[in-house]
N, C-alpha and C positions, 0 to 999 in steps of 0.2 A: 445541364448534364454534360459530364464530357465525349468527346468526341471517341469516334471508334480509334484507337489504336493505331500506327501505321504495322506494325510488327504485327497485329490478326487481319486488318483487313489485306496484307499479304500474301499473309496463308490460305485466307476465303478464296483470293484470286488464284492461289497455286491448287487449290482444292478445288476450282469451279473449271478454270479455265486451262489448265496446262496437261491435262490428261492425254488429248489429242494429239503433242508435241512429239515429232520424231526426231531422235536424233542425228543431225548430220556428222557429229566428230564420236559417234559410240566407240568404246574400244571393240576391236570383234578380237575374238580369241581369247580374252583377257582369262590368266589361270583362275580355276574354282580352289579354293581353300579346303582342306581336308575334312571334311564337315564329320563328326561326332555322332551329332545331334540337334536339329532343329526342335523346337516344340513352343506352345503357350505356356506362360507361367503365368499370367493372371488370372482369376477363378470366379469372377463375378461377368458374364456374360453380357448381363446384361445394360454393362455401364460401358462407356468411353474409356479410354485410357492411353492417355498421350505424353509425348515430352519427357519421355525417363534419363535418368542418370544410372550407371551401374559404378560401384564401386567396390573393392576390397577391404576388407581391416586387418591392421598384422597380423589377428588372431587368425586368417584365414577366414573370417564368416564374409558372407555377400550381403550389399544392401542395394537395391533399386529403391529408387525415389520417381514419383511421379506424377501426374494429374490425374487422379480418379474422381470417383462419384459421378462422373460425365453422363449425361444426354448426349453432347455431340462436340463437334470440333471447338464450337461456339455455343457455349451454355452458363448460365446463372451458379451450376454445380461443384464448379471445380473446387477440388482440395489436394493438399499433401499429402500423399501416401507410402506409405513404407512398407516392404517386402523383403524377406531374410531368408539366407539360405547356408545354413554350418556342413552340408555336402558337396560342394562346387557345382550348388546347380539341379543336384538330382531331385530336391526337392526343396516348395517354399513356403513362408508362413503363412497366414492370412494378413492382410495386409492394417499395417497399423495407420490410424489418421493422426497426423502428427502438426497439420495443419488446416484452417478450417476457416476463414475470415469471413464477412457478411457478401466478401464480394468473389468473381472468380480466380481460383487462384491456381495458375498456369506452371508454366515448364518448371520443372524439380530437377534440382541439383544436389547430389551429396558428397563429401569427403568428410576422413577424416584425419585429425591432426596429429604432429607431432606428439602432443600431451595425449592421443587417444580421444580427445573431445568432436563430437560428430556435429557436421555443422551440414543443415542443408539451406536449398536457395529457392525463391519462388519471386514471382510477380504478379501484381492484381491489375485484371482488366475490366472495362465497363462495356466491351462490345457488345454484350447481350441489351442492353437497352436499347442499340440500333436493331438488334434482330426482332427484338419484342415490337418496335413502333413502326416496322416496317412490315409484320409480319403475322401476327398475334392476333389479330381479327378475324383470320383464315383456319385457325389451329382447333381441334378436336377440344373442346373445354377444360379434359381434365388436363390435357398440356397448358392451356390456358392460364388454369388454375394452380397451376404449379409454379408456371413462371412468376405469376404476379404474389404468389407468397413467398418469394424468395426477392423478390423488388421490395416487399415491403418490411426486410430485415435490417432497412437501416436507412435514414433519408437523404433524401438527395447530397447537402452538404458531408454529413459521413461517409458516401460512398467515394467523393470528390478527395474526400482527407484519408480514405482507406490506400487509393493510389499510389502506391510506389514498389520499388525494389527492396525484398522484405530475406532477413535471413532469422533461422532457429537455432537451436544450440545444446544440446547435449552432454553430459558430463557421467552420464552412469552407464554408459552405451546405449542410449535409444530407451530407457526406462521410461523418464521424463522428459520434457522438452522446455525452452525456455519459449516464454510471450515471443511475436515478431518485433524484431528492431530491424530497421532501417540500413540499409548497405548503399552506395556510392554509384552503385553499378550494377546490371543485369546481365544474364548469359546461361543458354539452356542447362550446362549442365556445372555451372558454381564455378569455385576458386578452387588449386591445387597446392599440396603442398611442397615447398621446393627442397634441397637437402639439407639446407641452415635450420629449418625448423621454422623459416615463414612461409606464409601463405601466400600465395599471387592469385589477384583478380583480374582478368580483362574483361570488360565491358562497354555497356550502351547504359546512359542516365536515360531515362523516364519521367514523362509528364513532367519534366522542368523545360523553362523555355530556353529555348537555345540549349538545349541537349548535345552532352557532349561525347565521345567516344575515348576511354582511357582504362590506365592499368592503377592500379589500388593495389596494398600490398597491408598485413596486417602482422603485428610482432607480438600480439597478445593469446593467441590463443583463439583470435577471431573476435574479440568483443567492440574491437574498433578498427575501422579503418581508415587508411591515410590515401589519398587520392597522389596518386607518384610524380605520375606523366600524362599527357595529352596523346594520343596515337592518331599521326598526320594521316591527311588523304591523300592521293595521288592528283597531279595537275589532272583537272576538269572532272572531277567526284565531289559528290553533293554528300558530305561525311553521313549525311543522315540515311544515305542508304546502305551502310554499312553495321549489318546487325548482328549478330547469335556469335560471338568472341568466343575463343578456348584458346588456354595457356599451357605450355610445356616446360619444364626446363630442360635443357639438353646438357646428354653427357660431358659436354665441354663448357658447360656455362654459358652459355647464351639461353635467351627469351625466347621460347618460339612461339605467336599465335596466329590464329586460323580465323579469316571474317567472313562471312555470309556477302555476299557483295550483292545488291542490285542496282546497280550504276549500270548505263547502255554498254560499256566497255567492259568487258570480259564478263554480262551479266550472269548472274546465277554459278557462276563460278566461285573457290573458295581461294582468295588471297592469302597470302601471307605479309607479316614483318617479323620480323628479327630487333633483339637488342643486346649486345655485347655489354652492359655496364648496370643488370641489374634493373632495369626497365625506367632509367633515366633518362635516353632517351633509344627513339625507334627507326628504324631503317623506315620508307615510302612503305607501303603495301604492294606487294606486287604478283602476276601471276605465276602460277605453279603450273598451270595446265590442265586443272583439274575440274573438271564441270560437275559439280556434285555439291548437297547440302546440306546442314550446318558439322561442319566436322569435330571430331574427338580426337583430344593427341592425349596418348601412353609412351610413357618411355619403359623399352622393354629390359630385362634383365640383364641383355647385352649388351646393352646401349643404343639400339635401335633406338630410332620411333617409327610409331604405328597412327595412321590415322586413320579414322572410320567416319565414314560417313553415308547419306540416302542417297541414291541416284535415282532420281522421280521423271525419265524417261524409258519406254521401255526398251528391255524388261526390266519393269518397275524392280527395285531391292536396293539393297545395302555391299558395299563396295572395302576394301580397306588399300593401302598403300604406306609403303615400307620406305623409311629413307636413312641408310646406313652412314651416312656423311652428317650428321646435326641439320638435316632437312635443307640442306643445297642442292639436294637432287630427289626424285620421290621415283619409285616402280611407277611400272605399269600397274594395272586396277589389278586385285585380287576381288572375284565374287564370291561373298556371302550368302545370299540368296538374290533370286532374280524370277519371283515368281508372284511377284506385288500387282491386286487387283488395280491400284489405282496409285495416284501422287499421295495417298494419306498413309504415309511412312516415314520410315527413318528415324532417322536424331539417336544414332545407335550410339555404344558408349563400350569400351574393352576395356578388362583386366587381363594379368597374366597368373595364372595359376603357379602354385609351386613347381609344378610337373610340369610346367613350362607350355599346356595346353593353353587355349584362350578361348574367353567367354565373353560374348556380344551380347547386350540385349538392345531392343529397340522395339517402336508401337508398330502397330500396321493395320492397318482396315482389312482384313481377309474378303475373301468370295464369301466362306463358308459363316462368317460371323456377323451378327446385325452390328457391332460395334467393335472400336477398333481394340486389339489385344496389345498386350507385352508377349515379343517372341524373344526366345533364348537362344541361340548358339554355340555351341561348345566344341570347338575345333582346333585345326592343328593349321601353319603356313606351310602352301604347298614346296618340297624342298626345290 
């Protein structure tokens, strides 16, 4: 069988063990964002629901992508799901499964393309066979018996070949979907598209050995991709702690992306590089200052960017930061919310409305709920 994941067992440890962590560099005073409206947009209570993407389409409709059908952080359940909303928000659909494989199938990405074709992102994990054999002998039967019917949707060898970084594809806007084919690269919330009409990937390969960290770029419409560049580590980083990539392109043309770091040096903080030439090649990775994780870059109508991201010390929530210069410089933190029962949050994701409002969404394990939701946000930047 293979082994747990480094990218869950991770998050097991940021979910078991970092709750307790105070901050010593918190911002104090940091401005609150003109908040709207907070609320749940997911409508199945009784499931998990992690790892979203929110995106726009020119037609104005909203699409969140995400990990539902959950049990828990770490379960046999996971699928793609999709949720829509033709009011900026006020209201959403039921949520379509758009993805389904025998194994778990983790963080959703969505965009969509130049031509209008809707591409989203996911990954399969096998960590649940570690929770099941370390675990499963203790569990109330009918959990029991649940897990092991879902072990037994496919055998050992196909779960090993289900393994990788898996993208879908759309053509009639989310009608139908195509089979998973295989992508280059992984990254919580997919590939965007830049103003020539391709796509740019940054990511983490998966389950290959010697895994490697890079940008991929596609001229089709998404149906293939071309591995560009290699994206360096910094003297004494182990590249392999370098996880959950997103790409930008800035108003000047340059690459911007944003990496998960857990290296002992600036750990848990969100690096950057830069690429001036189209993402052939990449500046070092280096700090921004920002202690916060896995982030989201939008480039706003002005030419800002905006990056969003979880801040899983408390007060637990969700953070953004503005950088008016193509990301030479970043604000101080903007709070989103800051009322997060615990570390199982974040991986927020922003559009910008025509009206120039802005809408976040992201998961969060609430007090009030047995599992964790999709929260919304629809706000303004404090001026």
């Amino acid at each position: 069988m293979a082994q747990t994941p480094r990218t869950v067992t991770r998050r097991q440890a940021l979910t078991t063990g970092a709750a307790a962590a105070v901050s010593l560099r918190q911002a104090s005073g940091a401005p609150a964002a003109h908040i709207e409206e907070i609320k749940t947009i997911s409508v199945q209570p009784g499931n998990y629901h992690g790892w979203a993407t929110l995106a726009q389409r020119r037609n104005g409709e909203l699409l969140v992508a995400c990990s539902g059908g959950r049990e828990a952080h770490v379960c046999p359940f996971g699928q793609v799901e999709l949720i829509r909303s033709k009011d900026a928000g006020d209201h959403w659909r039921w949520p379509q499964v758009i993805v389904d494989t025998a194994s778990d199938d983790r963080d959703a990405g969505i965009c969509e393309t130049a031509k209008g074709t809707l591409l989203a992102t996911t990954f399969t994990s096998l960590a649940f066979l570690d929770v099941m054999a370390k675990s499963a002998a203790s569990w109330p039967a009918d959990k029991r018996a649940r897990w092991e019917a879902v072990n037994r949707r496919a055998t050992p060898r196909q779960f090993r070949d289900l393994l990788g970084t898996w993208m879908v594809r759309s053509t009639d806007g989310g009608l139908t979907w195509s089979a998973p084919y295989r992508v280059p690269v992984n990254s919580p919330h997919g590939p965007s598209l830049a103003t020539s009409g391709r796509l740019i990937y940054a990511g983490k390969q998966l389950w290959e050995p010697g895994s490697k960290n890079g940008f991929c770029e596609s001229a089709d419409d998404g149906l293939t991709w071309r591995w560009v560049s290699d994206i360096p580590a910094r003297a004494g980083d182990d590249p392999v702690q370098y996880h959950e990539f997103h790409q930008v392109e800035a108003a000047n043309g340059s690459i911007v992306v944003h990496i998960r770091n857990h290296n002992r040096n600036d750990e848990r903080e969100t690096l950057q590089c830069e690429s001036t030439n189209g993402g052939k090649t990449w500046t070092t990775p280096h700090s921004i200052g920002v202690w916060g994780l896995p982030s989201h870059l939008l480039r706003l109508s002005n030419g800002w960017l905006l990056m969003s991201y979880g801040y899983r010390r408390p007060p637990f929530g969700n953070q953004v930061r503005i950088s008016r210069d193509h990301a030479r410089t970043w604000s101080e933190p903007i709070t989103l919310s800051d009322d997060g029962a615990s570390v199982d949050l974040g991986y927020p994701a922003t559009v910008e409305l025509p009206d120039k409002r802005l809408v976040t969404v992201w998961y969060e394990q609430l007090r009030t709920s047995p599992q964790a939701v999709l929260r919304m946000a629809r706000w303004t930047l404090p001026k």
